[in-house]
C-alpha positions as CSV (number, residue, x, y, z in Angstrom):
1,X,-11.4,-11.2,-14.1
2,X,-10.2,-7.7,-13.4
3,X,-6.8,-7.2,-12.2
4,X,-8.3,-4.8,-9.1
5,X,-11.7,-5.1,-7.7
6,X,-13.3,-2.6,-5.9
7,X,-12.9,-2.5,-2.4
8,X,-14.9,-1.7,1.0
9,X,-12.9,1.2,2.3
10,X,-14.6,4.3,3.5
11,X,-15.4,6.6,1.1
12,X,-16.0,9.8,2.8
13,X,-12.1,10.8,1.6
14,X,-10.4,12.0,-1.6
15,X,-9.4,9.5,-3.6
16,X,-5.0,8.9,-3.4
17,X,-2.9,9.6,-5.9
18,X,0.8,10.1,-7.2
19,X,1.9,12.1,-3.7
20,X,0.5,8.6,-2.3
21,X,2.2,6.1,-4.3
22,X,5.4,8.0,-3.9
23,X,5.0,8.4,-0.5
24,X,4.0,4.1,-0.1
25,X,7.1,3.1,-2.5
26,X,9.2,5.2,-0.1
27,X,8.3,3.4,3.2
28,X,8.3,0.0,1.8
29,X,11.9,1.1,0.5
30,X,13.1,2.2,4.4
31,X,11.7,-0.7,5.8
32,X,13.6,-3.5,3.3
33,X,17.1,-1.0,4.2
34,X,16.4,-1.3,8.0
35,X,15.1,-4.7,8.2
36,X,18.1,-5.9,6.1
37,X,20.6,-3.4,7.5
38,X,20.1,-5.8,10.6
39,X,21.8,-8.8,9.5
40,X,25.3,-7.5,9.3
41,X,25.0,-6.3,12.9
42,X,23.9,-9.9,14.2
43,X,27.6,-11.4,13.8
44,X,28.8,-8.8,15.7
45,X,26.3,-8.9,18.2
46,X,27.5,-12.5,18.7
47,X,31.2,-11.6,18.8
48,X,29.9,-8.4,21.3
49,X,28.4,-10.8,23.6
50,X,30.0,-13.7,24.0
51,X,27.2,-15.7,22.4
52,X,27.0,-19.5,21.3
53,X,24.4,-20.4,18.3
54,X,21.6,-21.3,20.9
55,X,21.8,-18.3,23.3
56,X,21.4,-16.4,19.6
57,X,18.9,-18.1,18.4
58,X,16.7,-17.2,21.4
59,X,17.9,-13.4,20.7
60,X,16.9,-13.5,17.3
61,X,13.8,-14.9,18.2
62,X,12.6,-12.2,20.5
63,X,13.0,-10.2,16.6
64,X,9.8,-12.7,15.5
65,X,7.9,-12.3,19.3
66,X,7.5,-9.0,19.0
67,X,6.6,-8.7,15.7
68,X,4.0,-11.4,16.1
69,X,2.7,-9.7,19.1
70,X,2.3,-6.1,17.5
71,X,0.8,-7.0,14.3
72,X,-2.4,-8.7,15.1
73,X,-3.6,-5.3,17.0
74,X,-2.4,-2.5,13.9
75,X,-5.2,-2.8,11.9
76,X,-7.3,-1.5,14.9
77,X,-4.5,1.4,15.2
78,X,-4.9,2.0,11.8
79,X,-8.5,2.3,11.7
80,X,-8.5,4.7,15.0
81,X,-5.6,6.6,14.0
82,X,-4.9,6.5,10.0
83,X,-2.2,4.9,8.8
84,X,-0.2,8.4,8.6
85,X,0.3,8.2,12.0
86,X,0.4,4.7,12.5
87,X,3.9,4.8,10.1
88,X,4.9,7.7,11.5
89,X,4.9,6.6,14.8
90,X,6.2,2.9,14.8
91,X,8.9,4.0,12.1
92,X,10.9,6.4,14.5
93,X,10.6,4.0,17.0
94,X,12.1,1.5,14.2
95,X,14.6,3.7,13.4
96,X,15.6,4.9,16.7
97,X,15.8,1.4,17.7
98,X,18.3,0.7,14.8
99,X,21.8,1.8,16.3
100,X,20.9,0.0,20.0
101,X,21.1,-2.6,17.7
102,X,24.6,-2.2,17.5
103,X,25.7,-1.3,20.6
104,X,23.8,-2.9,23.7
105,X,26.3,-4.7,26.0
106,X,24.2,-7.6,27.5
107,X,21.8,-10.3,26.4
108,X,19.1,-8.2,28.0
109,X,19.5,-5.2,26.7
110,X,19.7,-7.1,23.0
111,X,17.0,-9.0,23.9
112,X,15.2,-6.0,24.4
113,X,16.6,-4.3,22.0
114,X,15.6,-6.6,19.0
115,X,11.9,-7.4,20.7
116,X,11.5,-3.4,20.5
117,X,12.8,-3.2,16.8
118,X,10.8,-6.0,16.1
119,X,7.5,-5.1,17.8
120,X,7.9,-1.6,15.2
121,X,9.1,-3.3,12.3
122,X,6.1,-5.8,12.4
123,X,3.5,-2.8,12.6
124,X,5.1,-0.4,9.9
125,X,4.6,-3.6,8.0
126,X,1.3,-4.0,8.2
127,X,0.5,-1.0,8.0
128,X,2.2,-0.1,5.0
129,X,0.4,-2.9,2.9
130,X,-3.3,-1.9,4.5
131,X,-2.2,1.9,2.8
132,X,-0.7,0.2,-0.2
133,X,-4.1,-1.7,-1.0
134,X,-6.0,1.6,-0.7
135,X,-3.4,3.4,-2.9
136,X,-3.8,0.3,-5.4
137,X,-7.3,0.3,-5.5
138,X,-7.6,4.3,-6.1
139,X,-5.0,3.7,-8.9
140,X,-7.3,1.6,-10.5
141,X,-4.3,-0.8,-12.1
142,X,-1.9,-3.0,-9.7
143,X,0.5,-1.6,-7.9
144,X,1.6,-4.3,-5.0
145,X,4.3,-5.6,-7.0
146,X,5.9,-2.9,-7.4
147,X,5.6,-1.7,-3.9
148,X,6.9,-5.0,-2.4
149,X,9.9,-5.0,-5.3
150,X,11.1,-1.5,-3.8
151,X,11.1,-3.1,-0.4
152,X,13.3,-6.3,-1.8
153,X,15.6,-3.5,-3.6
154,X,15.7,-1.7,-0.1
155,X,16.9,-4.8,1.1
156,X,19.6,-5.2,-1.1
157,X,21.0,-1.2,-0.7
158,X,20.3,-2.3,3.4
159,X,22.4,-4.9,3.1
160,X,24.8,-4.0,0.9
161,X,25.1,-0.6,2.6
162,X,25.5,-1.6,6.0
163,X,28.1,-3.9,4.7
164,X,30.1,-1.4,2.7
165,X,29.9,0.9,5.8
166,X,31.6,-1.8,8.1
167,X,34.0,-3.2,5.8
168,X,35.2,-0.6,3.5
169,X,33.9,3.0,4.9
170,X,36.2,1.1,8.4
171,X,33.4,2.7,10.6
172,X,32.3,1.4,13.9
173,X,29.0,-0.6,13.9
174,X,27.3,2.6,16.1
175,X,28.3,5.1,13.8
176,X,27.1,3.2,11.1
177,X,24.0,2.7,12.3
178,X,23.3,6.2,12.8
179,X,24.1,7.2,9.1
180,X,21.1,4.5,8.4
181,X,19.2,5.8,10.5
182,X,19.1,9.0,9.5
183,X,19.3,8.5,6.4
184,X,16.0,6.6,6.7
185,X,14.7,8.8,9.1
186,X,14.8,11.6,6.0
187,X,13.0,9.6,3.7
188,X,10.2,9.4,6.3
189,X,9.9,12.7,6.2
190,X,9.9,13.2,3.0
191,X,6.9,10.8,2.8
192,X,4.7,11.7,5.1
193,X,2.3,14.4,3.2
194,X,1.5,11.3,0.9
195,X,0.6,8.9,3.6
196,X,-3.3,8.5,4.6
197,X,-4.6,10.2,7.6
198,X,-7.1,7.4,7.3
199,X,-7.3,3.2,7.8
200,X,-10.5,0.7,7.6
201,X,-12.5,3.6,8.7
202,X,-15.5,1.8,7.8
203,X,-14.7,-0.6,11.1
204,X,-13.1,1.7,13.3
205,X,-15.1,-0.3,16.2
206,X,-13.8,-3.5,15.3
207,X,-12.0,-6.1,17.6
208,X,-8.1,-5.7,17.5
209,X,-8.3,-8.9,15.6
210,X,-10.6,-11.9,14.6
211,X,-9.4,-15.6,13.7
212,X,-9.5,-15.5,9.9
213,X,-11.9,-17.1,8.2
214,X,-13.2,-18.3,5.0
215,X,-11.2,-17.1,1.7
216,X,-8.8,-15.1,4.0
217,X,-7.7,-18.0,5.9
218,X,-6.8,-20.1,2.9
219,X,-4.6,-16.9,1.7
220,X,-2.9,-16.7,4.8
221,X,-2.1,-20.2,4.4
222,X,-0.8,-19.4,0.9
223,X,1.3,-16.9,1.9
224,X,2.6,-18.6,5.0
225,X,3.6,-21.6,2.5
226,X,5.4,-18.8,-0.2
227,X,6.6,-17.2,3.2
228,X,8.2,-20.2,4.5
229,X,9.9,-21.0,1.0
230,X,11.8,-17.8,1.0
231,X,12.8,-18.0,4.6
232,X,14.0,-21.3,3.9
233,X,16.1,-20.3,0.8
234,X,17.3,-17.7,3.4
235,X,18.8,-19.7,5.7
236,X,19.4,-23.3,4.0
237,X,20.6,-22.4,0.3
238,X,24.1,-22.3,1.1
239,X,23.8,-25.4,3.9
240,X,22.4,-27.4,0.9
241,X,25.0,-26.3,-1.7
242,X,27.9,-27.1,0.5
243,X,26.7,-30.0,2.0
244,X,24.9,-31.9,-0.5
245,X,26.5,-30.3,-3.7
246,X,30.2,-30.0,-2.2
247,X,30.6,-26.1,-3.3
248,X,33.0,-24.2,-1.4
249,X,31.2,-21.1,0.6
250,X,32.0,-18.8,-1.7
251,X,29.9,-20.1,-4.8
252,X,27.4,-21.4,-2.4
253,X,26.6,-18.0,-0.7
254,X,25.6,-17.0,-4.7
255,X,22.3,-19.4,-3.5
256,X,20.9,-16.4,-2.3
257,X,21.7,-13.5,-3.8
258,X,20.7,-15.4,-7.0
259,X,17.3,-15.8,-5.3
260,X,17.4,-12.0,-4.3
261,X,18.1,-10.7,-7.8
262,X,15.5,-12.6,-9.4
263,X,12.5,-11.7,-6.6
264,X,13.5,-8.1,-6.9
265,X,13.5,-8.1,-10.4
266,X,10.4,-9.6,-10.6
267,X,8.3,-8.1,-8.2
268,X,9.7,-4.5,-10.0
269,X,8.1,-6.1,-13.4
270,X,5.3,-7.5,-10.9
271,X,2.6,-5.2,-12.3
272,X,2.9,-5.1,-15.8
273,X,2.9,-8.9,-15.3
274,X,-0.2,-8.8,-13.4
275,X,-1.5,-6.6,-16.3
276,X,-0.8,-8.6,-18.9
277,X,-1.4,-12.7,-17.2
278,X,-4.3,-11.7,-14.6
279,X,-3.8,-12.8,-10.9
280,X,-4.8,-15.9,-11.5
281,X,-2.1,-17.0,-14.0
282,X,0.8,-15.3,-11.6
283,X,-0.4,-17.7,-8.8
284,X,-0.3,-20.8,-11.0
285,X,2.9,-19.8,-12.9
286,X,4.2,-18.4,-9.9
287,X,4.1,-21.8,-7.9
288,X,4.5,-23.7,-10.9
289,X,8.0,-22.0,-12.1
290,X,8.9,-22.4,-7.7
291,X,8.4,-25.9,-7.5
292,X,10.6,-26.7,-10.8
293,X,13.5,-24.5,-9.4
294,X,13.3,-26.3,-6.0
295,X,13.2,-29.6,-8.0
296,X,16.1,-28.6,-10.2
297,X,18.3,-27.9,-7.0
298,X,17.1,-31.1,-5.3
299,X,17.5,-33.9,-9.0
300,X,20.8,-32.0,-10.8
301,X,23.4,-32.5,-9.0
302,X,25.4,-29.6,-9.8
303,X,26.1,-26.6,-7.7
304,X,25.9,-24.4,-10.8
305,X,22.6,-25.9,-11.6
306,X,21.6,-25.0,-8.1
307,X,21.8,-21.0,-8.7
308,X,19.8,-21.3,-11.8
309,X,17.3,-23.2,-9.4
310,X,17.2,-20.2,-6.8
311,X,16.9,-18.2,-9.2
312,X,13.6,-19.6,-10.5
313,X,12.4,-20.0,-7.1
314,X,13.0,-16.0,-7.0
315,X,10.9,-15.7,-10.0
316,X,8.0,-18.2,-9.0
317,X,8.1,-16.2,-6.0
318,X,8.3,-12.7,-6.4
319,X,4.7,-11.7,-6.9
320,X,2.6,-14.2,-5.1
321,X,2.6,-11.8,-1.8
322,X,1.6,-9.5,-3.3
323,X,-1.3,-11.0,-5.1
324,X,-2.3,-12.8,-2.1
325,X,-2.4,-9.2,-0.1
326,X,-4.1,-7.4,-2.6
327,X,-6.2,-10.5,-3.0
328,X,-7.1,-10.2,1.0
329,X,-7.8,-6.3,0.4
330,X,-10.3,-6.9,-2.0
331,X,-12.4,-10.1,0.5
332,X,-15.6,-10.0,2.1
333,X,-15.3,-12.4,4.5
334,X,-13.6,-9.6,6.8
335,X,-13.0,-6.0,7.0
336,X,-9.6,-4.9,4.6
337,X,-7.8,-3.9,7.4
338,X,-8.7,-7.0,9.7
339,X,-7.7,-9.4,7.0
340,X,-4.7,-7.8,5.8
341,X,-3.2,-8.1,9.2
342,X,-4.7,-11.4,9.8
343,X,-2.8,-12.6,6.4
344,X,0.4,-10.6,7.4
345,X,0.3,-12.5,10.9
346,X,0.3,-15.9,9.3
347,X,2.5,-15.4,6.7
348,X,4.8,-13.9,9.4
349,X,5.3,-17.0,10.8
350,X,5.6,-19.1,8.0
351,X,9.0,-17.0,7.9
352,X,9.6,-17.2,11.0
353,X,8.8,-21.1,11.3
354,X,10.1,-22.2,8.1
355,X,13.9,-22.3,8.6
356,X,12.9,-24.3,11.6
357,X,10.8,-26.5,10.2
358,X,13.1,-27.5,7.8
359,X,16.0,-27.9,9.9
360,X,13.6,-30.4,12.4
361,X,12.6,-32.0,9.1
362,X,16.0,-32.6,7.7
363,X,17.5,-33.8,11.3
364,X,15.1,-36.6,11.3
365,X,15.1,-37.3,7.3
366,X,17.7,-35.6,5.5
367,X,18.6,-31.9,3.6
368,X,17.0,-33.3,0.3
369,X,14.1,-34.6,1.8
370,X,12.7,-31.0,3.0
371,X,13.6,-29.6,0.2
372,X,11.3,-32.1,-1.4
373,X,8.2,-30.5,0.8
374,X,9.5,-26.7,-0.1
375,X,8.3,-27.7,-4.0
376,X,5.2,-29.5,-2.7
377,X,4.3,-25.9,-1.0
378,X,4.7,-24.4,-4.0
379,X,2.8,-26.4,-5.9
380,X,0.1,-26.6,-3.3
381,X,0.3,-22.7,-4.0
382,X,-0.2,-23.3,-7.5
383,X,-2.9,-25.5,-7.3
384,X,-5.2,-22.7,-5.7
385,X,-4.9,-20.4,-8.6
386,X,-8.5,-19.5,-8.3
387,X,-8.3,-18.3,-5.0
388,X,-7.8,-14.7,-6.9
389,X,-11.1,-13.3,-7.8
């Protein structure tokens, strides 16, 4: 099996090349620094506006409605317009959204707000992996790891950044969010000669977008199941540590990051992987090495142990994603474009419905118990190792 397989773009273009995986490294890198620059604000949102958990739950959810509502129609955007333009466009209005973020003074205006932000975010998203699957296949070797690894290592400067910013730069959360802003707003710039002035070409006529079907439906089920893993470690890690380990908040907020550390690293070393174990053997590995570190955190009961279990479910992680979407670039059952989106949708809400799911899970079982379905997912990932072809 070859680690890329040729696929049905247009061909009436040049061929991408080092300006255009530059130029795709770049935007994945904005979008993990803007996505994750978010989370520090949403405390202070809540302090800001006098909200209990459930009044921002629904606020943060409008984040997840409007990206589920913009990304089923950008692969048709992409195909009319090129996904040049497609960036372009949806990243200034991601960007501009940004310091709203920080400053809107009712639900409303938050609710809208976040829906806008999130509306933007989900189509640069998409977008960015339709151009990365072109740039990958020109490249003739894998790329996708690598791609996705600079958005996780946006995510921790985003993150971190933001933080530092608030906390030790002593700014206000407006000013801060401008500096972000433009700083990312830059790095746009600088990328836009390398992005393509082109999409799916090849089904410019298209619907906006199609139920998937066949071999893209089962790998927007696999990545809805890896999706709704990492969500999961997102937002329960720490619960489970404190709760069901008895670690103070401190150790048990290390859940994460350990997760975070080990998915970044791995999705940077993603390709050489790929390279050297074929796509096939990252998808078995990959859910394999997940389902042991959910079942270490779950049968040791240790808080220490717990970490080194995160951290395996980081590296059993880190490059399914993007083996599944380079997987879905190189299908037949639908256009590139359509079934890129269409996997990007449904893994989309596997994030989005995962900490959920678990939480409704573990209110009418217990904690333990959903972790226990977490490390069946991944193995139900790992069991479908042939899916890459």
């Amino acid at each position: 099996m070859s680690a890329v397989t040729t696929l049905a773009f247009a061909t009436d273009r040049l061929p991408s090349g080092r300006r255009e995986q530059l130029a795709t490294r770049v935007i994945f890198l904005v979008v993990g620094i803007v996505m994750a620059g978010f989370a520090p604000l949403v405390p202070l949102a809540k302090l800001r506006l006098g909200l209990d958990e459930g009044a921002l739950g629904l606020l943060l959810l409008c984040l997840g409605l409007g990206s589920i509502l913009a990304m089923p129609i950008t692969g048709m955007l992409t195909a009319k317009w090129g996904c040049r333009a497609v960036i372009a466009v949806a990243s200034v209005i991601m960007i501009g959204a940004f310091p709203f973020l920080a400053v809107a003074d009712s639900w409303f205006s938050m609710a809208v707000a976040i829906a806008v932000f999130g509306a933007s975010l989900g189509t640069v998203d998409v977008a960015m992996n339709i151009q990365a699957v072109m740039v990958e296949r020109d490249s003739g070797r894998p790329m996708m790891s690598g791609f996705h690894g600079l958005f996780s290592l946006g995510g921790i400067a985003g993150a971190g950044g933001m933080s530092a910013l608030l906390a030790l730069g002593g700014l206000s959360p407006l000013v801060a969010g401008i500096i972000v802003s433009v700083a990312s707003l830059l790095l746009v710039g600088l990328s836009l000669g390398g992005l393509l002035p082109y999409g799916d070409n090849g089904h410019e006529k298209s619907p906006p977008f199609v139920l998937p079907k066949g071999g893209v439906l089962l790998l927007g089920i696999l990545c809805l199941l890896t999706f709704l893993a990492e969500g999961s470690v997102l937002d329960w890690s720490a619960v489970f540590l404190t709760s069901a380990r008895g670690a103070d908040i401190g150790l048990a907020g290390l859940g994460y990051a350990a997760f975070a550390v080990a998915m970044t690293g791995g999705r940077l070393a993603g390709d050489r992987i790929r390279m050297a174990l074929g796509e096939r053997r990252v998808i078995l590995f990959g859910g394999l090495i997940g389902a042991i570190g959910f079942a270490l955190v779950l049968l040791v009961p240790s808080a220490h142990t717990g970490l080194v279990g995160y951290f395996l479910v980081g590296v059993g992680a880190s490059n399914l994603v993007p083996v599944l979407f380079s997987a879905a670039g190189r299908t037949r059952d639908m256009s590139p474009g359509l079934a890129i989106t269409a996997v990007s949708t449904l893994g989309y809400l596997g994030l989005l419905a995962g900490p959920a799911l678990i939480g409704f899970v573990a209110h009418l079982t217990t904690l333990p118990f959903a972790f226990v379905l977490l490390s069946a997912a991944m193995l139900m990932v790992a069991a479908s190792y042939k899916v890459a072809k």
